[in-house]
Structures are given as C-alpha cells and as structure tokens.
C-alpha positions as YAML, in Angstrom:
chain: A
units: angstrom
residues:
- id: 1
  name: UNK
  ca: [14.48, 97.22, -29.38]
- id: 2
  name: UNK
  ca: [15.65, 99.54, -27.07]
- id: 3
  name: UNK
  ca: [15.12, 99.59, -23.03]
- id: 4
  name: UNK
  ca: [14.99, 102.92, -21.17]
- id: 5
  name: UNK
  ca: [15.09, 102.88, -17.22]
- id: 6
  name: UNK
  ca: [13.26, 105.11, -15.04]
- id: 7
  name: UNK
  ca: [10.75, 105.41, -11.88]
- id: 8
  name: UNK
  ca: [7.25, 104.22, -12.66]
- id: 9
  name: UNK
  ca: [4.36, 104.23, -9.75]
- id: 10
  name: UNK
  ca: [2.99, 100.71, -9.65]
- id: 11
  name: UNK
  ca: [-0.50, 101.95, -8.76]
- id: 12
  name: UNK
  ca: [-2.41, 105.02, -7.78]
- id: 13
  name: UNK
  ca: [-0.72, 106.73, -4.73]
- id: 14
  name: UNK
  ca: [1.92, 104.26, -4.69]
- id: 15
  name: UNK
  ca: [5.69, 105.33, -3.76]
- id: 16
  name: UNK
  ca: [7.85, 105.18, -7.17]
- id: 17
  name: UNK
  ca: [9.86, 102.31, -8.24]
- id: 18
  name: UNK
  ca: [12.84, 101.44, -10.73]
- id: 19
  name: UNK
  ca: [11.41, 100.05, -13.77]
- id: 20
  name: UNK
  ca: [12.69, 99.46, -16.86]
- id: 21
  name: UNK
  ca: [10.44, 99.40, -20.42]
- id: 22
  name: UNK
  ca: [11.08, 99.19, -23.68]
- id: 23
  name: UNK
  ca: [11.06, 102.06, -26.58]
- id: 24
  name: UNK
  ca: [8.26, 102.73, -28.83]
- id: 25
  name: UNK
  ca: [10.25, 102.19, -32.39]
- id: 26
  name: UNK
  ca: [11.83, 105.66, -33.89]
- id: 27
  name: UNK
  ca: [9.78, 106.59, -36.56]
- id: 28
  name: UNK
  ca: [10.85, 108.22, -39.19]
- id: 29
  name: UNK
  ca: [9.30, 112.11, -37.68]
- id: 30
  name: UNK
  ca: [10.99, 111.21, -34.24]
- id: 31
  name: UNK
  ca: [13.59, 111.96, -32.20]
- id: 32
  name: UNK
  ca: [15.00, 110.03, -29.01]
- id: 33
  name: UNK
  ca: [15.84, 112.45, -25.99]
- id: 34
  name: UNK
  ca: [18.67, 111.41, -23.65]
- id: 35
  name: UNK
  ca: [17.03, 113.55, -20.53]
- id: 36
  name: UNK
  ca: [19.50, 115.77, -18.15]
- id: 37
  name: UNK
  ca: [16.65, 117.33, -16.11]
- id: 38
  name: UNK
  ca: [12.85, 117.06, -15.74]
- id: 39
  name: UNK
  ca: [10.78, 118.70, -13.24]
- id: 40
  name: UNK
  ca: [8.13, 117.63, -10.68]
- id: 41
  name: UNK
  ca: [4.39, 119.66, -11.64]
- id: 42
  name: UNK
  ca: [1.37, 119.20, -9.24]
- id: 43
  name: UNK
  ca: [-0.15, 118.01, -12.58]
- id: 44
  name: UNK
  ca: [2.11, 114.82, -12.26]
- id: 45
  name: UNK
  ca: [1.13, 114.04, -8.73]
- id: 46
  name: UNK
  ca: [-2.56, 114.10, -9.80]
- id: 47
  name: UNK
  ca: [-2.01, 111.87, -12.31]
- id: 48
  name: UNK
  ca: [-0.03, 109.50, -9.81]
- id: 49
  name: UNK
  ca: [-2.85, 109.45, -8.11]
- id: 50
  name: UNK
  ca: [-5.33, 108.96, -10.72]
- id: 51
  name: UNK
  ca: [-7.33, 112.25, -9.54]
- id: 52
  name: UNK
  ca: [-8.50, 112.64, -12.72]
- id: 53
  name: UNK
  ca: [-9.54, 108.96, -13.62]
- id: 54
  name: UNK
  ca: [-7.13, 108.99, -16.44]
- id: 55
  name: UNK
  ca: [-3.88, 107.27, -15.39]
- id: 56
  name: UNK
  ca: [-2.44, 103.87, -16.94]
- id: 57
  name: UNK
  ca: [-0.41, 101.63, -14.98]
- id: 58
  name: UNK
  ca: [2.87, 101.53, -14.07]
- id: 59
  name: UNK
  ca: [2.32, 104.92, -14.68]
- id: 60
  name: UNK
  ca: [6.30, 107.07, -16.11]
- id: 61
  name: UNK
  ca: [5.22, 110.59, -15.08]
- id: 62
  name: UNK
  ca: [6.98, 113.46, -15.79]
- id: 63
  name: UNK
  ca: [6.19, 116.33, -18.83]
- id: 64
  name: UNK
  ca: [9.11, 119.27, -17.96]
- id: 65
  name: UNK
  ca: [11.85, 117.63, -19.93]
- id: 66
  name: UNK
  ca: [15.08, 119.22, -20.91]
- id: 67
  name: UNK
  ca: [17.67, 116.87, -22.51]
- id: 68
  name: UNK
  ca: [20.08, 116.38, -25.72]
- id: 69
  name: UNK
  ca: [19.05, 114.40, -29.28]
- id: 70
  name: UNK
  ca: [20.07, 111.02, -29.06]
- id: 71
  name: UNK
  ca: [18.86, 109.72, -32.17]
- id: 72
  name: UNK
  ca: [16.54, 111.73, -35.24]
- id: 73
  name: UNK
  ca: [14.13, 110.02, -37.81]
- id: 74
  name: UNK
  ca: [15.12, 110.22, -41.20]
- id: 75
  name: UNK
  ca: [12.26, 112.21, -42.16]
- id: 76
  name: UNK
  ca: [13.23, 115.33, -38.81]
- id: 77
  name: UNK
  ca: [14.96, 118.30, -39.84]
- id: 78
  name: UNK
  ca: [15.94, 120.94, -37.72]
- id: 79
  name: UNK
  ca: [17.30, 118.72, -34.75]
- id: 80
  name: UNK
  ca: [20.86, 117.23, -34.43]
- id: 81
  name: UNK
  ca: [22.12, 114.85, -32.17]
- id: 82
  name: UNK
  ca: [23.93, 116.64, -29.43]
- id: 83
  name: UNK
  ca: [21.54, 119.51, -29.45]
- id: 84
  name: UNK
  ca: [20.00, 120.30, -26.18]
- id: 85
  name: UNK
  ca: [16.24, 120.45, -26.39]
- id: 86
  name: UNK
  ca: [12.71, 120.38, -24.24]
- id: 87
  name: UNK
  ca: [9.30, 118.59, -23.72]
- id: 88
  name: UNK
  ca: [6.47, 119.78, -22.25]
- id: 89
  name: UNK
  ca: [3.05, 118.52, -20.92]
- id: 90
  name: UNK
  ca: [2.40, 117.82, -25.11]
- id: 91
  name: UNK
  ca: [4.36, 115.37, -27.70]
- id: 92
  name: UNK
  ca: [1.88, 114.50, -30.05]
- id: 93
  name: UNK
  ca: [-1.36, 115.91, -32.38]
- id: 94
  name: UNK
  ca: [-2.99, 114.84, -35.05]
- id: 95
  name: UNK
  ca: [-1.52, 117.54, -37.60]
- id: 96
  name: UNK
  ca: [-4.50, 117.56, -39.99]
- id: 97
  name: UNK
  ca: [-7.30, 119.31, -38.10]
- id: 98
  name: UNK
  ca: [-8.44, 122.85, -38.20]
- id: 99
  name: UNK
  ca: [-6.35, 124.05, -34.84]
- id: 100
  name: UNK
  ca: [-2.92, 121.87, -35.55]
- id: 101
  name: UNK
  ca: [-3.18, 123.93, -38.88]
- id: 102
  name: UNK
  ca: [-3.69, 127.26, -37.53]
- id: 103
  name: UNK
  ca: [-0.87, 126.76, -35.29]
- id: 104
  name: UNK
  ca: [-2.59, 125.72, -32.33]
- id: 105
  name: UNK
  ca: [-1.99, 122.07, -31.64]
- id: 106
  name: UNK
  ca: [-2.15, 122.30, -28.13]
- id: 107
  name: UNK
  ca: [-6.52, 122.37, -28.79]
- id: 108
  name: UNK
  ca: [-6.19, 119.76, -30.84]
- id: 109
  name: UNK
  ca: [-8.55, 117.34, -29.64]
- id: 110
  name: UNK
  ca: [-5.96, 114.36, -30.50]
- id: 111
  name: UNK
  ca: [-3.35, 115.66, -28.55]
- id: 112
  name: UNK
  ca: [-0.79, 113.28, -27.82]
- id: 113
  name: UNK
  ca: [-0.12, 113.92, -23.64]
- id: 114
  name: UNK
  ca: [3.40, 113.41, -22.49]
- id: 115
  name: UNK
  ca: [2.70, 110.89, -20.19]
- id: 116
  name: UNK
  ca: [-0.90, 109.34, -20.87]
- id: 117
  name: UNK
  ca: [-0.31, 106.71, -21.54]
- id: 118
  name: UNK
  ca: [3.18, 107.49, -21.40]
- id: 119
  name: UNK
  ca: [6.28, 106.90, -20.80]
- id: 120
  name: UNK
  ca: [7.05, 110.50, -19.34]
- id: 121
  name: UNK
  ca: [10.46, 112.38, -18.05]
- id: 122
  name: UNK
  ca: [10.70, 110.19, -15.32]
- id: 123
  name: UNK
  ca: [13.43, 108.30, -17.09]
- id: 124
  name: UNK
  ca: [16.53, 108.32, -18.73]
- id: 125
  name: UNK
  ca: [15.77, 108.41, -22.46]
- id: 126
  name: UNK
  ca: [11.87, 109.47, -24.01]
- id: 127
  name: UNK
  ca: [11.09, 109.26, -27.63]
- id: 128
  name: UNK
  ca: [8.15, 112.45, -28.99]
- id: 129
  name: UNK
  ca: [7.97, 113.85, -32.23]
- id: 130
  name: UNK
  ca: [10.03, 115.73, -33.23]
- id: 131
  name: UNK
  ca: [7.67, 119.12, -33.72]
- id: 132
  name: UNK
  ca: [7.17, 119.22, -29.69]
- id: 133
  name: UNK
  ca: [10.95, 119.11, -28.77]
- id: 134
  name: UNK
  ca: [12.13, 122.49, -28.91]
- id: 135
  name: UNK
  ca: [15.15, 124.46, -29.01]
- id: 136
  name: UNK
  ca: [16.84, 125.27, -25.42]
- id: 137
  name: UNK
  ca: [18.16, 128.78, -25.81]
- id: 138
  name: UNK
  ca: [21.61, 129.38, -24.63]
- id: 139
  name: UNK
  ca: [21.20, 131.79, -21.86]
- id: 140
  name: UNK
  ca: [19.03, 129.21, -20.06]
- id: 141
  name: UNK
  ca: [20.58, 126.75, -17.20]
- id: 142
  name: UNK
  ca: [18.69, 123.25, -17.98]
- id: 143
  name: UNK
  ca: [17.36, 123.20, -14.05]
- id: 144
  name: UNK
  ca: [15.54, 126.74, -14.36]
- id: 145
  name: UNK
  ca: [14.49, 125.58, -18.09]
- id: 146
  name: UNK
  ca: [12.61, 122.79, -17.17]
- id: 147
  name: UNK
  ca: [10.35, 124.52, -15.53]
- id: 148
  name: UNK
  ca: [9.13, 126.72, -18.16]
- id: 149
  name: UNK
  ca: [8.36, 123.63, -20.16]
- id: 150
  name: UNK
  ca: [4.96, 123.21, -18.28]
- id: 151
  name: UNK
  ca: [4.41, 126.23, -15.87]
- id: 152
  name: UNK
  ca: [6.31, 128.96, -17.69]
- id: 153
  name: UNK
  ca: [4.15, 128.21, -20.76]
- id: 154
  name: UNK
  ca: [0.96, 128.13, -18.58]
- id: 155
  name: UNK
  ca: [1.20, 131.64, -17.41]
- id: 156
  name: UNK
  ca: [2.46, 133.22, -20.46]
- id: 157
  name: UNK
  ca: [-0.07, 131.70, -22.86]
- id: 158
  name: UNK
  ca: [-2.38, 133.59, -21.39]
- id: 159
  name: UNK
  ca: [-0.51, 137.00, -20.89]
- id: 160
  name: UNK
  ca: [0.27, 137.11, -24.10]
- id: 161
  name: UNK
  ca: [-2.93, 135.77, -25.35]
- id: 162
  name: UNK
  ca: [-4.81, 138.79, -23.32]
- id: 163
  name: UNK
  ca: [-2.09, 141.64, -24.64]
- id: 164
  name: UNK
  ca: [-0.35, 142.41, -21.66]
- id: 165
  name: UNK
  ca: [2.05, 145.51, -22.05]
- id: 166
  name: UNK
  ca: [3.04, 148.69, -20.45]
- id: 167
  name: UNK
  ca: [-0.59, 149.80, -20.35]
- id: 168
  name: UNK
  ca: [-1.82, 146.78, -18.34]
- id: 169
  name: UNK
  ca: [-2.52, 146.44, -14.51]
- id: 170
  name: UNK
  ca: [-1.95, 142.94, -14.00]
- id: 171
  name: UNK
  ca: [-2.35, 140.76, -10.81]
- id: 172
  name: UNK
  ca: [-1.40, 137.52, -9.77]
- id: 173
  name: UNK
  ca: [-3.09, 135.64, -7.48]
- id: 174
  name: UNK
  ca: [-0.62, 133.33, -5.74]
- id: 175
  name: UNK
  ca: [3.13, 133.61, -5.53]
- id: 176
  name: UNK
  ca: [4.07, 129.65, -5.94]
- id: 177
  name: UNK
  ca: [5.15, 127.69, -8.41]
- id: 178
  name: UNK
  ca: [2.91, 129.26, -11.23]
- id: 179
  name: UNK
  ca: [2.93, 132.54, -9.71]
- id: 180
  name: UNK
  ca: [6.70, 133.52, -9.08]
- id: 181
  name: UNK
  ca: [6.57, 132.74, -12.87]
- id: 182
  name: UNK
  ca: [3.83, 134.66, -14.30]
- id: 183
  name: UNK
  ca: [4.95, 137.83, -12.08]
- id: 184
  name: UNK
  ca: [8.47, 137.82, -13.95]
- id: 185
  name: UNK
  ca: [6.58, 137.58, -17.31]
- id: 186
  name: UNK
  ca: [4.27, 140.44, -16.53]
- id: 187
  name: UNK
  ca: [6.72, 142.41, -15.80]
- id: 188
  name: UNK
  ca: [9.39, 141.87, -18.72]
- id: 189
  name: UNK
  ca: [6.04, 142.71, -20.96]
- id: 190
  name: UNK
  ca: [5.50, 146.19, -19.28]
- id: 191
  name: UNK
  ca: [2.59, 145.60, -17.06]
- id: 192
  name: UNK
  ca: [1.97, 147.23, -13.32]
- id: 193
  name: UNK
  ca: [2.09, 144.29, -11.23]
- id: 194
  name: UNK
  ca: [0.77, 143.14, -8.60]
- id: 195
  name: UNK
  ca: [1.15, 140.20, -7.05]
- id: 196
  name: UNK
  ca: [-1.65, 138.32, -4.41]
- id: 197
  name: UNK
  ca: [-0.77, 135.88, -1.87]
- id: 198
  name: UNK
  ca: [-1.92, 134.54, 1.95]
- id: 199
  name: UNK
  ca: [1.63, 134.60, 2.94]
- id: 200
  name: UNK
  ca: [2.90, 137.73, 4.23]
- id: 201
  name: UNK
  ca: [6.38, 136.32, 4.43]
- id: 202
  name: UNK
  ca: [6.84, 135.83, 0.30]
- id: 203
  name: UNK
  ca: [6.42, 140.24, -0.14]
- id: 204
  name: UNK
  ca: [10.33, 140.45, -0.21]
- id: 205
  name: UNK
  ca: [10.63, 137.82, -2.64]
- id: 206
  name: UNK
  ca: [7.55, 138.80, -4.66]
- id: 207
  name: UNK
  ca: [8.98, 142.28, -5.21]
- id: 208
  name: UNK
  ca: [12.14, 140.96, -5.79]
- id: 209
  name: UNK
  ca: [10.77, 138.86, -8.88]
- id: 210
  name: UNK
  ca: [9.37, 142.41, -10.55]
- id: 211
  name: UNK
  ca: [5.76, 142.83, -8.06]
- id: 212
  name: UNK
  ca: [5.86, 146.73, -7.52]
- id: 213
  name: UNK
  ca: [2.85, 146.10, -5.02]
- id: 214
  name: UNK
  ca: [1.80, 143.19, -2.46]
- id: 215
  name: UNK
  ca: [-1.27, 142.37, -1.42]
- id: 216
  name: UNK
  ca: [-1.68, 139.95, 1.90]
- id: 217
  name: UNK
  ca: [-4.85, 138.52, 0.29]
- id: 218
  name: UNK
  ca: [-6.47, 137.18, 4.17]
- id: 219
  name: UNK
  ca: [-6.17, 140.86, 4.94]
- id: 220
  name: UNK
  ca: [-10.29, 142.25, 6.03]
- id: 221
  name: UNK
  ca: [-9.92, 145.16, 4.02]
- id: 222
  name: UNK
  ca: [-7.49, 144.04, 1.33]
- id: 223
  name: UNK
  ca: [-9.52, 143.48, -1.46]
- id: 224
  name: UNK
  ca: [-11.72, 146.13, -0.61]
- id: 225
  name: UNK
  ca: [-9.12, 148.74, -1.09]
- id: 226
  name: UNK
  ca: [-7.84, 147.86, -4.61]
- id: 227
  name: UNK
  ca: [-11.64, 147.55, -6.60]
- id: 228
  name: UNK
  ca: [-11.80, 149.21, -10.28]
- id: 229
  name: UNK
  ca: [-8.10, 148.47, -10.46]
- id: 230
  name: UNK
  ca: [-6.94, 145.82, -13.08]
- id: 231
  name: UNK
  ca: [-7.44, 145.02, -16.56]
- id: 232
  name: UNK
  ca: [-6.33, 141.56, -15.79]
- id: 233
  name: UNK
  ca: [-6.06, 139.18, -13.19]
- id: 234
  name: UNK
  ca: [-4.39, 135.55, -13.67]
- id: 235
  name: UNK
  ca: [-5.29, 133.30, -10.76]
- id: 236
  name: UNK
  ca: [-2.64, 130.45, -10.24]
- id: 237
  name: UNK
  ca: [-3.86, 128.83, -7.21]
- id: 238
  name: UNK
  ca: [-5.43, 125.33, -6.50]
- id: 239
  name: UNK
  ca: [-7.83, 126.90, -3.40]
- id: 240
  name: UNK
  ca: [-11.55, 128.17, -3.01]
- id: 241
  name: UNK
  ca: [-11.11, 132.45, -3.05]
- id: 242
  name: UNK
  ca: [-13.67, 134.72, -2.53]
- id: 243
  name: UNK
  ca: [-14.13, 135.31, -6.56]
- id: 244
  name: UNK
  ca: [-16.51, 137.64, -6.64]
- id: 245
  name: UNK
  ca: [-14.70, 140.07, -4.82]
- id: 246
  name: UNK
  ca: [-11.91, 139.33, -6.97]
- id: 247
  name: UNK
  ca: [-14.26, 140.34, -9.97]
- id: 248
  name: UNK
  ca: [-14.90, 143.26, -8.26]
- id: 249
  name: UNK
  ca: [-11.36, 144.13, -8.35]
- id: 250
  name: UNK
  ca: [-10.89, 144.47, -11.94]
- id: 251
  name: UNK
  ca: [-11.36, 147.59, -14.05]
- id: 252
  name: UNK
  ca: [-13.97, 147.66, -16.53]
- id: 253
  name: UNK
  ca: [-13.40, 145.23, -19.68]
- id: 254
  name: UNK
  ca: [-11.01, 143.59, -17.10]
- id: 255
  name: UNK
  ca: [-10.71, 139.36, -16.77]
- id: 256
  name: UNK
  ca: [-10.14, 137.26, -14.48]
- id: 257
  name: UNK
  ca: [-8.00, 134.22, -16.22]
- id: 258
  name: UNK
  ca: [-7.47, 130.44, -14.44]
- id: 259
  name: UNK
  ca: [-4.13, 128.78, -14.83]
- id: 260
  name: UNK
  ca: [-4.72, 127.42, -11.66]
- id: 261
  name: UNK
  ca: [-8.37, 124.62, -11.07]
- id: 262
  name: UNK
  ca: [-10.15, 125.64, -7.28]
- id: 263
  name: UNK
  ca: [-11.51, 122.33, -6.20]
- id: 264
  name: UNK
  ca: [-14.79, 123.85, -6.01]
- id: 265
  name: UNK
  ca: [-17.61, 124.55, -9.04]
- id: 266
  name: UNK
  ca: [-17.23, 128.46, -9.48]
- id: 267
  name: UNK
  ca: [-20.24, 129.93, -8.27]
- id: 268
  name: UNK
  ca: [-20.91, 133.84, -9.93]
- id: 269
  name: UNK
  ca: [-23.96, 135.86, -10.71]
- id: 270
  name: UNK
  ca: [-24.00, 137.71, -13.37]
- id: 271
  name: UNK
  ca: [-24.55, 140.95, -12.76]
- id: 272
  name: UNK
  ca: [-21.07, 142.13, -12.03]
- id: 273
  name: UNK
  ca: [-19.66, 140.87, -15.13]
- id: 274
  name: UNK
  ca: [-22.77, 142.59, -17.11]
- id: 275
  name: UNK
  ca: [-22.16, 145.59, -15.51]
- id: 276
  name: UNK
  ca: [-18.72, 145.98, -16.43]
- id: 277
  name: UNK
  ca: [-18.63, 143.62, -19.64]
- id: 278
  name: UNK
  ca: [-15.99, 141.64, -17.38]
- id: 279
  name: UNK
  ca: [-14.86, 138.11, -18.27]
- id: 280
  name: UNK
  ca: [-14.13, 135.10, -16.44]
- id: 281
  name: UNK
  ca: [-11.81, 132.90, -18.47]
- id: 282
  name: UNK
  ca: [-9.35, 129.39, -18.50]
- id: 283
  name: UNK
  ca: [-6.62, 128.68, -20.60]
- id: 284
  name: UNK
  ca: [-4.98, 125.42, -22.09]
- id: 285
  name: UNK
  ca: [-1.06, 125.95, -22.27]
- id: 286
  name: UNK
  ca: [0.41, 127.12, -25.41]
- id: 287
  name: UNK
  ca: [1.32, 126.02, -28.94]
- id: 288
  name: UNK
  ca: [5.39, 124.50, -29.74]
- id: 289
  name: UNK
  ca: [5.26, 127.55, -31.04]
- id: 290
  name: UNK
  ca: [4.35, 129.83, -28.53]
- id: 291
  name: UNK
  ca: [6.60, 127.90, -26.04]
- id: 292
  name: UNK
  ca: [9.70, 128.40, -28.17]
- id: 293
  name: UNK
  ca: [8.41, 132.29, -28.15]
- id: 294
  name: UNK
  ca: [8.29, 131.89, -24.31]
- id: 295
  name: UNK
  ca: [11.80, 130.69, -24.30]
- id: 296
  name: UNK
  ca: [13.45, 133.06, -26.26]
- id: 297
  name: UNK
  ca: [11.76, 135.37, -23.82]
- id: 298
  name: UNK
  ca: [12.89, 134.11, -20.39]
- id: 299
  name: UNK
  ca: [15.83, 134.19, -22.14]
- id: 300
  name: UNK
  ca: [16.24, 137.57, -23.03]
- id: 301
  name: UNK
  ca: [14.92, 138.65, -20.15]
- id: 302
  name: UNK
  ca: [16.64, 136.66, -17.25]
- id: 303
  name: UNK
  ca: [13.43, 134.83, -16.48]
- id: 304
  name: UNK
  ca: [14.16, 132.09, -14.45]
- id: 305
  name: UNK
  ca: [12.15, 129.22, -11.95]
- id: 306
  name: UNK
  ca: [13.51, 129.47, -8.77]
- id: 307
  name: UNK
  ca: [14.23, 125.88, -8.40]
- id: 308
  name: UNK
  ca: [15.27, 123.06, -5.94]
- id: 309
  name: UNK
  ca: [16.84, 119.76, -7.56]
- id: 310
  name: UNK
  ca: [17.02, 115.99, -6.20]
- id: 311
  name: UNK
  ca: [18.69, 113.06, -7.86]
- id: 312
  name: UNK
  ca: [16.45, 111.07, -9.52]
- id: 313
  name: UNK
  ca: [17.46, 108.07, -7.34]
- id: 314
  name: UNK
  ca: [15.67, 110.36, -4.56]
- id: 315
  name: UNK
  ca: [12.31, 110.86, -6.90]
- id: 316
  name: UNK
  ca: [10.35, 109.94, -3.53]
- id: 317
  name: UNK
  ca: [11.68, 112.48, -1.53]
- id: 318
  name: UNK
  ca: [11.22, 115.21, -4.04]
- id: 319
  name: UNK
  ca: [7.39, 114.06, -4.85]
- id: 320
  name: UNK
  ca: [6.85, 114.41, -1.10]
- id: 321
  name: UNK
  ca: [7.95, 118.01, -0.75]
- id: 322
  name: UNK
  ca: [6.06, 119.03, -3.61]
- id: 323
  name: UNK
  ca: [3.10, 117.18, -2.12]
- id: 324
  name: UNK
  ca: [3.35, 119.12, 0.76]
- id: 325
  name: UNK
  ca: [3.96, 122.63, -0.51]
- id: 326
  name: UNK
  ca: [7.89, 122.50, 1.01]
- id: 327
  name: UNK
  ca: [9.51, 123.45, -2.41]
- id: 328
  name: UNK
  ca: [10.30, 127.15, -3.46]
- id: 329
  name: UNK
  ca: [9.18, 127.25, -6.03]
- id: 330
  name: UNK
  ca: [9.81, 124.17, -8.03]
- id: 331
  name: UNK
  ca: [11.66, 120.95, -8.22]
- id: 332
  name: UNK
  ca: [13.80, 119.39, -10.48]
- id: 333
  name: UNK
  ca: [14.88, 115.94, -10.67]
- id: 334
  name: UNK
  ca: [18.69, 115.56, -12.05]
- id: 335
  name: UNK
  ca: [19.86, 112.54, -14.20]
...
C-alpha cells in the first residue's frame, strides 16, 4: 500500500488539517498523479461545508489538479510517467451508458466526482483513471492551468455548446473567477463582448481581458439602455439579479445560460421568453474531451486565470481569501 499526505477538513466548516491516507490500489486503467498545483473553487468550500448535504468525512477537497504521471496501469496508453497532466471536478464514469458513449461522460449519471468521496487535489499524490487526466499543453504555466481544469471548462462548455463566433453578442454577467475567464473565451471565438459587473473599479481590467464594452450593472438605467441586444448571455455569479430584466436584454432567439447557482428559486413568467422564443438555460461542465479542446485553446490563444498562489502548508489562509471574495481571480495552492 501506498500513503499520500495532504490537508483533510475533519468536519463541516472545520479549519484543514495534515492527514495522511492510504491509496486506492492502481488498477490496471489508472494512473497515479504526483500533483505540482491545484486550485481553490467556491465548489470546494461548499463541499467543506457540507452545503450541499453530500460531503464524507475527513473530507480531501480539491478538483483543479495539474501534476506529472507517477505510475500508469498496465492496461493505460497514451500517458507516460513524467508527463505533465490535469484533473478536473470529474475522474470517473461508468463507460457503458448512452452519454459516456456519445462522448459525454460528464452526464453520465455514474460519474465518478473528484472528491466525493474522495481523496481530492488537496494532497501530494491522487490516483483517477486514466481517461480524465489530460494532456497539459506546452504553452500553459501549471498555476494559470489549473484553473481551467474546473472554471475554464465551465464557461466554455457552454460557449461553445451555444455557437459563439464572430456573429455573436455575448455578455457576461460577473467579472470574477468564472467571469474574467469566460470573457477571454468569448473573445478568442469572435464574439462582441460585453462584460457585466457591480464593481465599477474591474472596467480597466475587464477590457483589458478582451470586454470591448462595460456595463456597471447597479447603474438605474443600465440595463435599460442595452435591451434587444445579445444573442447570449452567460451569468457566472452566485447572487439574486434582477433576471427578468436581464431577459429583456437579449435579442430575439437569445439565452440566458447559468454557470453560476443564485441562492434563490428563479422566479420568471413566461411571456417574455414566448414572445421572443428566448431560453433560460444551465450547463454541467464539459466532456475529457471538450476540456482537452479547451486547453489547446487557452493555449493558442494566451488564455490564462489570473491567479494568486499559497503553499499548501498555508491551505487555511488561501481558503479564507477565497471565502471572502479577496482573491483576483483565483487561487492556487503550490506543492
């Protein structure tokens, strides 16, 4: 047996503490990840938490994993030991059913999550199968990789799901750690962008990732002044918005996509959406697939995640600024 070392939280909303576990054994369609980076998602500090009623305790978060093969199983092909490689929010699906054979193993409804029940990237060393660690291209520093392993994916999936190209009008509705993302993307596919936010300070920086037009969202007549004007809208925030008169932004046949999940039941009629055959819509990540595509994007394109790293000895530290909205735009933990 092997023992990998790592921070585990003892109990929900419990600091972090050194623990030690042992592997799962290496089967023979593994491969054992010696982790360099991982990053710190709001996803992993609900599940610290056990906001979603999920968690299992001592609970190794982490799912933005960028490290270098350790070991394969002697049925993986494709990955060599020394090769650098990621993990996202997804290690595991059944393989068999209708989706995992169309491609699309993320809507598998066996999915294997990264760290339920676990262990995650909050470690030194994880073990996944083999088809959900990809390739790290090249161009890509690990720090501003890791990122893209959870919330690059998120915002693409969905851009490139709806079409987006040089004929789009695209917003995004908060500039944070999903949205400084999805505005780069948007833009190295073509689209007009424009980018939402109810911080006034982040324009600069929001034209500076690609936004050719800023909207102070708390603004009276904000809203107001751009209706009819988008084909699609991808909201990335965690707040309650005035949604309808987001809807009644958006251009006929337009949609208004969450990435991000309001704390609030969404409350529409329907008579706007009838009216212009809109659509209100979620979606769930992206395939291995579609996240190598998203790599060899960024990469091509000089997409990065404006990050912030911590040692992982300082994993409490780093969960705190995240908890409190202090990081631009994410953080990374460094082993």
């Amino acid at each position: 047996m092997s023992t990998f070392h790592g921070y585990a939280a003892p109990a929900a909303g419990k600091p972090l503490e050194p623990y030690s576990f042992e592997a799962r054994p290496l089967g023979p369609g593994d491969v054992e990840i010696a982790i360099s980076h991982c990053g710190i998602c709001h996803s992993d500090l609900h599940l610290l938490n056990d906001d979603w009623k999920m968690s299992q305790f001592p609970l190794v978060a982490g799912h933005e994993i960028i490290g270098t093969v350790a070991q394969v199983g002697s049925a993986v092909r494709g990955l060599t030991p020394g090769q650098r490689v990621g993990v996202g929010g997804q290690c595991g699906s059944c393989g068999t059913c209708e989706w995992c054979e169309r491609g699309e193993e993320n809507l598998c409804a066996l999915q294997q999550p990264t760290c339920i029940p676990g262990p995650g990237g909050f470690a030194d060393r994880i073990r996944v199968n083999a088809r959900f660690a990809l390739p790290i291209p090249e161009a890509l520093p690990s720090r501003d990789a890791a990122p893209l392993l959870c919330a690059g994916i998120t915002v693409y999936s969905p851009l490139r799901e709806a079409g987006i190209g040089a004929h789009s009008r695209v917003g995004i509705i908060g500039v944070g750690g999903l949205g400084h993302l999805a505005v780069q993307f948007a833009r190295a596919m073509g689209a007009e962008v424009t980018a939402f936010s109810t911080s006034p300070d982040k324009e600069t920086e929001a034209r500076a990732l690609g936004a050719q037009r800023f909207i102070a969202a708390r603004e009276p007549s904000a809203l107001g002044a751009v209706r009819g004007s988008f084909d699609f809208l991808l909201s990335t925030v965690t707040a309650d918005l005035p949604w309808l008169d987001y809807v009644a932004t958006l251009r006929p046949r337009g949609t208004l996509c969450f990435v991000g999940i309001p704390p609030s039941p969404l409350m529409l009629p329907a008579l706007p959406l009838i009216f212009g055959n809109k659509k209100v819509s979620g979606s769930n990540t992206g395939s291995p697939s579609d996240i190598r595509e998203m790599l060899e994007v960024a990469a091509r394109n000089g997409i990065r995640a404006r990050t912030e790293t911590f040692p992982l000895k300082d994993i409490n530290t780093a969960i705190g600024r995240v908890a409190r909205n202090e990081v631009r735009y994410r953080a990374v933990l460094e082993l």
